[in-house]
C-alpha positions in Angstrom: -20.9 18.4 51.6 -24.6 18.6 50.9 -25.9 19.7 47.1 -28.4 20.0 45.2 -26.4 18.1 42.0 -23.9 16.1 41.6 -20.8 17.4 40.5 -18.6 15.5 37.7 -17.8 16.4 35.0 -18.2 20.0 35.8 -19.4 20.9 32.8 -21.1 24.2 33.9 -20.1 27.3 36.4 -22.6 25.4 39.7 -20.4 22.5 38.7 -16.7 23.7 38.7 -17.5 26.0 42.1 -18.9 22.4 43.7 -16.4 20.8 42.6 -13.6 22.8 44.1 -15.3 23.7 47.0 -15.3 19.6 47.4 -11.4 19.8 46.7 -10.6 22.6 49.1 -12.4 20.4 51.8 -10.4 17.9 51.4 -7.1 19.7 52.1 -9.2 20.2 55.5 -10.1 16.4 56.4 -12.1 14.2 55.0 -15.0 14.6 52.8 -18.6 12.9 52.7 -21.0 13.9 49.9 -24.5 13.7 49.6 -26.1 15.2 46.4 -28.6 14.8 44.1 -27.6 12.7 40.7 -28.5 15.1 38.2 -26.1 15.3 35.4 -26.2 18.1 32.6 -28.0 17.7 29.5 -25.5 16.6 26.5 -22.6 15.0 29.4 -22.2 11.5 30.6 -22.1 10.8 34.1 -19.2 10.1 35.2 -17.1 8.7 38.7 -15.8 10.8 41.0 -12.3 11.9 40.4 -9.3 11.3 42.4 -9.0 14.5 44.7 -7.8 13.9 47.9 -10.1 13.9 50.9 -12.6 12.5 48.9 -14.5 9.7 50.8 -17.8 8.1 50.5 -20.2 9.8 47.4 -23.9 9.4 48.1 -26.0 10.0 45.3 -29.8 10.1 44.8 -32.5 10.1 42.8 -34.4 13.5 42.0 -37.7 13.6 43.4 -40.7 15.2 40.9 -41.4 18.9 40.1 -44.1 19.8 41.7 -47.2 21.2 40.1 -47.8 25.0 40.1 -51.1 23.7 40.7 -49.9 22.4 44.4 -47.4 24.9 45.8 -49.3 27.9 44.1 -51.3 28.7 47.0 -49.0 27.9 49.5 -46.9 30.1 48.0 -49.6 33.0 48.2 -50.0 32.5 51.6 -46.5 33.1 52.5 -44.0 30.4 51.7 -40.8 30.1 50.5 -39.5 31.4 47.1 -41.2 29.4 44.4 -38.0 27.3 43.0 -37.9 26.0 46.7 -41.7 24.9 46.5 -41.2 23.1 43.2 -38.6 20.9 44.3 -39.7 17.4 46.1 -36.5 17.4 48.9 -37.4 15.0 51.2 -35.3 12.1 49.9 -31.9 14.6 50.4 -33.3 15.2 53.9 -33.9 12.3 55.2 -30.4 11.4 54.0 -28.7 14.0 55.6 -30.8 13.2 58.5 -30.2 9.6 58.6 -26.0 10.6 58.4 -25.7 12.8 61.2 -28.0 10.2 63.0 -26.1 7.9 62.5 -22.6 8.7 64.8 -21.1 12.0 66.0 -18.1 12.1 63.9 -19.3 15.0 61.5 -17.2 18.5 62.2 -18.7 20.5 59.6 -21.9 20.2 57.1 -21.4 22.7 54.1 -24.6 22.9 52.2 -24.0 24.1 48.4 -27.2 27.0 48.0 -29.8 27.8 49.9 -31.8 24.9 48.0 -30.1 22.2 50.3 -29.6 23.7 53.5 -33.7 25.0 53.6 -35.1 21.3 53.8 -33.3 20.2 57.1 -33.2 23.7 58.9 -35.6 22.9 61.1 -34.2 19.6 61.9 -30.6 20.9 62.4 -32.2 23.5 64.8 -33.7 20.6 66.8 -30.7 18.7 66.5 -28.3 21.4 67.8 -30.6 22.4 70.6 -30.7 18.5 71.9 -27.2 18.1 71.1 -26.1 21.0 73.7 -28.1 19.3 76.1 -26.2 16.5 76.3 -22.9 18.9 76.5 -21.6 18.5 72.6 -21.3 20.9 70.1 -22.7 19.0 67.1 -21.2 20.0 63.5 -20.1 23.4 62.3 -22.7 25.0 59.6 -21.5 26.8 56.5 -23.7 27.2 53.4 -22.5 28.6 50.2 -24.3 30.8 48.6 -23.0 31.7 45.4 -25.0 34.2 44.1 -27.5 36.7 46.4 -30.9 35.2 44.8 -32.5 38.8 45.7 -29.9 40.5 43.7 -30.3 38.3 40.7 -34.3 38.5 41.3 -34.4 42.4 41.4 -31.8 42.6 38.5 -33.9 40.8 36.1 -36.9 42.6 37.2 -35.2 45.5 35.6 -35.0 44.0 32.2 -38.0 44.9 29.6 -39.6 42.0 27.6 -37.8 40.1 24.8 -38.9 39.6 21.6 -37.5 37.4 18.9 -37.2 39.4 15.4 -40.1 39.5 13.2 -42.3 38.4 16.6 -46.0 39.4 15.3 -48.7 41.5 17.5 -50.2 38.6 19.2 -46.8 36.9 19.8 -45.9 40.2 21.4 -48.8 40.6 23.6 -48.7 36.9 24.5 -44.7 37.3 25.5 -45.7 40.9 27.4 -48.5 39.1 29.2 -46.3 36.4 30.5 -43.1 39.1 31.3 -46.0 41.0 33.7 -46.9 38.1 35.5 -43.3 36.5 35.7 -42.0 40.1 37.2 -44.9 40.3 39.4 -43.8 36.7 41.3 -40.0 38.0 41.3 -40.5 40.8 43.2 -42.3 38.9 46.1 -39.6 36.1 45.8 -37.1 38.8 46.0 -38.4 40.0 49.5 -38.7 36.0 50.5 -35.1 35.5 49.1 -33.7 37.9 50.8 -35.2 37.8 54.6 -34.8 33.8 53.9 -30.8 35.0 53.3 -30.6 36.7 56.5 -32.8 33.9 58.5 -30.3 31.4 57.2 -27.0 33.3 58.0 -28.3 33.9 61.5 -28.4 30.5 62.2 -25.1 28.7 60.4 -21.5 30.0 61.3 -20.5 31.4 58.0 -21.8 32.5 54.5 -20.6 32.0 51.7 -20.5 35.0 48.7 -18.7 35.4 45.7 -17.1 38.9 46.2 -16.8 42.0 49.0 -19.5 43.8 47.2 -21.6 40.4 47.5 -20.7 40.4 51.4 -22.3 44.3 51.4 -24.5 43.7 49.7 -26.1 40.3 51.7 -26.4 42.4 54.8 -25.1 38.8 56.9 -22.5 40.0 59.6 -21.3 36.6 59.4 -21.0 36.4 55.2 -17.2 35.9 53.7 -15.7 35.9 50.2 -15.1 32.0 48.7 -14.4 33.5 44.9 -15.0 31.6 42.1 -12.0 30.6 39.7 -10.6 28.8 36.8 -8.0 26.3 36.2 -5.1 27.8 34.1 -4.7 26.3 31.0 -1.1 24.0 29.9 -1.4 25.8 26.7 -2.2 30.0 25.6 -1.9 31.9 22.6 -0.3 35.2 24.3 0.7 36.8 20.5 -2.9 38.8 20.1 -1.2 41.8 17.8 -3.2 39.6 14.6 -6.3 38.0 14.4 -6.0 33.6 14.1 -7.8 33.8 10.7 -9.1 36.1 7.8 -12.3 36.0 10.0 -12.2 38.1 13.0 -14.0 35.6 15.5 -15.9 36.9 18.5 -16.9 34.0 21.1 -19.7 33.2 23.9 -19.8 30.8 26.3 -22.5 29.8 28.6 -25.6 27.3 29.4 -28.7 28.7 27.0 -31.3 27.7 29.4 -29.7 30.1 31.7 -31.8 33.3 31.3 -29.0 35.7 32.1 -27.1 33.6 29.4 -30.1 33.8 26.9 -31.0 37.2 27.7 -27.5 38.2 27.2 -27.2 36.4 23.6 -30.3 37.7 22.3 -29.7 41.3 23.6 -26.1 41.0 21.7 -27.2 39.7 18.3 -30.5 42.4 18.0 -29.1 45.5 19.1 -24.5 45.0 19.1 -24.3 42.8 16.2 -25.7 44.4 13.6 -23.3 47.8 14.3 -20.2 45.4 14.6 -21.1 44.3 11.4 -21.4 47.9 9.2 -18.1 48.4 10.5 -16.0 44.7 10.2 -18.9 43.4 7.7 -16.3 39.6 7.9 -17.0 39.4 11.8 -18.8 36.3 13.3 -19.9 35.4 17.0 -19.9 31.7 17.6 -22.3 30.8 20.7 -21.0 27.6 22.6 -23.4 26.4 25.5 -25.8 23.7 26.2 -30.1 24.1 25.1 -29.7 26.1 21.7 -32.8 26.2 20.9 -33.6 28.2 23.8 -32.3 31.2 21.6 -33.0 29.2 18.4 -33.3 32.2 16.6 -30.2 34.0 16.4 -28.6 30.8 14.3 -30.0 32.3 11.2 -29.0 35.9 12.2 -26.0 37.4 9.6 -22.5 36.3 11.5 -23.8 34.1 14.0 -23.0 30.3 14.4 -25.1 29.0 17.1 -23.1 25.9 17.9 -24.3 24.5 21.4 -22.8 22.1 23.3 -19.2 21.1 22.1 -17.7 18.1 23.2 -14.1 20.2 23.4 -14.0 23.8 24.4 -10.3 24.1 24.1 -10.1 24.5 20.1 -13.5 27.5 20.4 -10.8 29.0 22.8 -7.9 28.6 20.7 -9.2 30.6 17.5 -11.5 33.1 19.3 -10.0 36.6 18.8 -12.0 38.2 21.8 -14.7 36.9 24.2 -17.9 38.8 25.1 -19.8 38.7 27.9 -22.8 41.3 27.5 -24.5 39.9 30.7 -27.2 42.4 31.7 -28.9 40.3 34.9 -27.7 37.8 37.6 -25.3 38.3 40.4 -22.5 36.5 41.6 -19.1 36.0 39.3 -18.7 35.3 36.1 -16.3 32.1 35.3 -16.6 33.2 31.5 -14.9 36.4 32.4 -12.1 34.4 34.6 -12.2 31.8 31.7 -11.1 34.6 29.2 -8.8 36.2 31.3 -7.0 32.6 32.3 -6.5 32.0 28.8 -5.2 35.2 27.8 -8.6 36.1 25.2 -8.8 40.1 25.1 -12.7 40.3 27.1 -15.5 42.7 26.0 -18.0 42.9 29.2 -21.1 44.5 30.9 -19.9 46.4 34.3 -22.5 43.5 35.9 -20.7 41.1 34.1 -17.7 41.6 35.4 -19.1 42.3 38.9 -17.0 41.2 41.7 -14.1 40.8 39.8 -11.2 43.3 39.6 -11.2 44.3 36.1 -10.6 48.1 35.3 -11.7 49.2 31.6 -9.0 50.2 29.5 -6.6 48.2 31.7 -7.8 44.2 31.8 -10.5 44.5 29.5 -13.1 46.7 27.8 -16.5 47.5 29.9 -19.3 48.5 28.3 -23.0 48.4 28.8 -24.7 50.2 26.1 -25.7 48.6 23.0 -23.3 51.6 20.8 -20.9 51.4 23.7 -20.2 47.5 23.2 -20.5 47.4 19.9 -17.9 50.5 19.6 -15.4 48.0 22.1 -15.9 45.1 20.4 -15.1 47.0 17.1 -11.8 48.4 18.8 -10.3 45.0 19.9 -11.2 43.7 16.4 -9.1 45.6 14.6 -6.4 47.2 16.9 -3.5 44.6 17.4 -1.9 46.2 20.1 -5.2 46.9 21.9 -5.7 43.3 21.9 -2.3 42.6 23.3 -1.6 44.6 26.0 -5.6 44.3 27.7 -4.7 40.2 27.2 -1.6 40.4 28.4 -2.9 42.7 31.7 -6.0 40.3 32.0 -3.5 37.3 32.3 -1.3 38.8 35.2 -4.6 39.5 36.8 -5.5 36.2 36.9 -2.2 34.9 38.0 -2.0 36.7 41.1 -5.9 36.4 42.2 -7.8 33.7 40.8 -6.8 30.7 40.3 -8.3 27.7 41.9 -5.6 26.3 43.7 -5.1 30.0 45.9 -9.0 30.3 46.4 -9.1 26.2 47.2 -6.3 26.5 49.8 -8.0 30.1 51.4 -11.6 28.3 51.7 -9.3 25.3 53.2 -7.7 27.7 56.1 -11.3 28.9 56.8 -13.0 25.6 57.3 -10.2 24.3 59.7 -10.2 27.4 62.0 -14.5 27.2 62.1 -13.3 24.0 63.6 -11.1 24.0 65.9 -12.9 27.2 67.3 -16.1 25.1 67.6 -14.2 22.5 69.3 -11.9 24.7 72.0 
């Protein structure tokens, strides 16, 4: 396993997928990693847990960000998508490298995002090409895309500017100014992101994709579905038919530096929020995710608690009366969604929010993507009981029969040992 940070404590959706895609390889054989030791902001590093198949842990140490100033032109003249040029790789390559160098005992390299498997390409190409020379197979490829990169690029393209409340003329032509030129870069890098997508997929065995209409969408003949999960919990509240406290509590969950995150709190609080509250004027969204003051506004918006990072999620969960996830850009699955489902929380959401996962409106949760529209849905679950109980209770099953980790760990599992032994017949 190749990637691009290192994994524990999964404090974050790139975490928990790496960290059970690192499980579900060890129900195959055994498992080598080699990431990069960044650790989220706000969490102590910790050791790797006991999960079975877990060998030797490589870890090292991020390289600079490089200067706009020196991968700017590059980039202009044709290179890869910028977040590729910024990042200084070459201590993760020549560690991979320097691995598969070092003895032909390596089956399978899984690369977690394109970010890890774009440094050594040209290397593994050379390698596989000497390798068959010498009448061996070398290692099976498979990286794991997560999200389509082009999807999440166009997506946000589509969004207009943001601008914090009471945000004067200047401030606005600064933040317009800035929008143009950001959206400008996106749309090349969305043309780079995806022909880099198909490059990649033409030369590995398999692609990984978080849904069908991911594997569609990516246009990879070779692409399949490693769906993204949650752990169920020991402990739900499954009576929804009254609301925990005299405060009917709406809840948010997600890393703040995350623009689709950000985007979606800000949207929420200027344009839902203020309609929820006319209606149910004792309402309150608390906001739980790391880099507040990304969106440090919104903390002094009427019946908002911006609370960041919490050092336990579970009691947020426990006396939230609905979750919300008005996500508006981004692709791939949301684990908020399967975290509100898994612990039976009634779940307001964006139709791309709850892209790629089988929830039906009216029957698992309420989807809605207007401003009126959410804040008429969030306003329904808030003060119907039995509204609240039977999307909960529907949203439960549906987690229960598709998306727990342990099913999606032993399916990715299955895969990886057939890649194998069909390399090797």
């Amino acid at each position: 396993m190749v990637a691009q940070m290192y994994p524990w404590p999964p404090v974050d959706g790139y975490r928990q997928r790496l960290s059970h895609m690192i499980s579900a390889l060890g129900q195959a054989g055994e498992v080598e990693l080699i990431s990069v030791d960044r650790h989220s902001i706000g969490s102590e590093r910790v050791e790797p847990p006991a999960v079975t198949g877990l060998g030797k842990v490589s870890t090292l140490t991020p390289g600079p960000v490089t200067p706009m100033r020196d991968w700017l032109w590059p980039w202009v003249r044709g290179g890869p998508p910028r977040r590729l040029m910024a990042m200084d790789t070459s201590e993760l390559t020549e560690a991979v490298l320097r691995r598969l160098e070092s003895g032909p005992d390596i089956d399978l390299v899984f690369y977690s995002l394109l970010d890890t498997w774009w440094p050594v390409h040209e290397a593994m190409k050379n390698s596989r090409t000497a390798t068959r020379s010498n009448g061996r197979t070398g290692p099976v490829e498979v990286v794991d895309f997560n999200d389509l990169e082009n999807l999440s690029l166009k997506l946000r393209r589509r969004n207009p500017p943001r601008f914090a409340p009471g945000s004067g003329p200047i401030d606005r032509v600064r933040a317009l100014s800035r929008w143009a030129v950001s959206r400008a870069f996106d749309l090349i890098d969305e043309r780079r992101w995806d022909a880099m997508q198909r490059n990649c997929a033409a030369q590995v065995a398999a692609v990984g994709v978080c849904s069908e209409l991911d594997v569609e969408r990516s246009g990879c003949p070779n692409a399949f579905v490693v769906g993204n999960g949650a752990q169920a919990p020991e402990q739900i509240r499954t009576d929804r038919m009254a609301l925990q406290n005299a405060t009917p509590t709406m809840l948010f969950v997600g890393a703040l530096d995350y623009e689709p995150n950000s985007d979606a709190v800000e949207w929420f609080v200027r344009e839902v929020m203020p309609q929820i509250l006319a209606k149910v004027p004792a309402a309150r969204l608390r906001i739980v995710g790391r880099n507040p003051e990304r969106v440090s506004w919104v903390g002094s918006q009427p019946g908002v608690d911006l609370l960041g990072l919490v050092d336990d999620l579970a009691p947020e969960l426990d006396s939230a009366d609905i979750s919300i996830v008005p996500i508006r850009v981004g692709a791939g699955t949301r684990l908020k969604v399967l975290e509100a489902l898994a612990h039976c929380i009634p779940l307001v959401t964006t139709s791309i929010g709850s892209e790629g996962i089988a929830v039906q409106h009216n029957i698992d949760a309420l989807v809605a993507d207007s401003a009126a529209e959410f804040a008429t849905a969030c306003i329904s679950l808030l003060s119907e009981g039995d509204l609240r109980q039977r999307l909960s209770q529907a949203g439960a099953e549906l987690f229960r029969r598709q998306y727990e980790w342990s099913r999606i760990e032993a399916e990715l599992a299955s895969k990886v040992t057939a890649w194998v032994e069909q390399a090797q017949a």
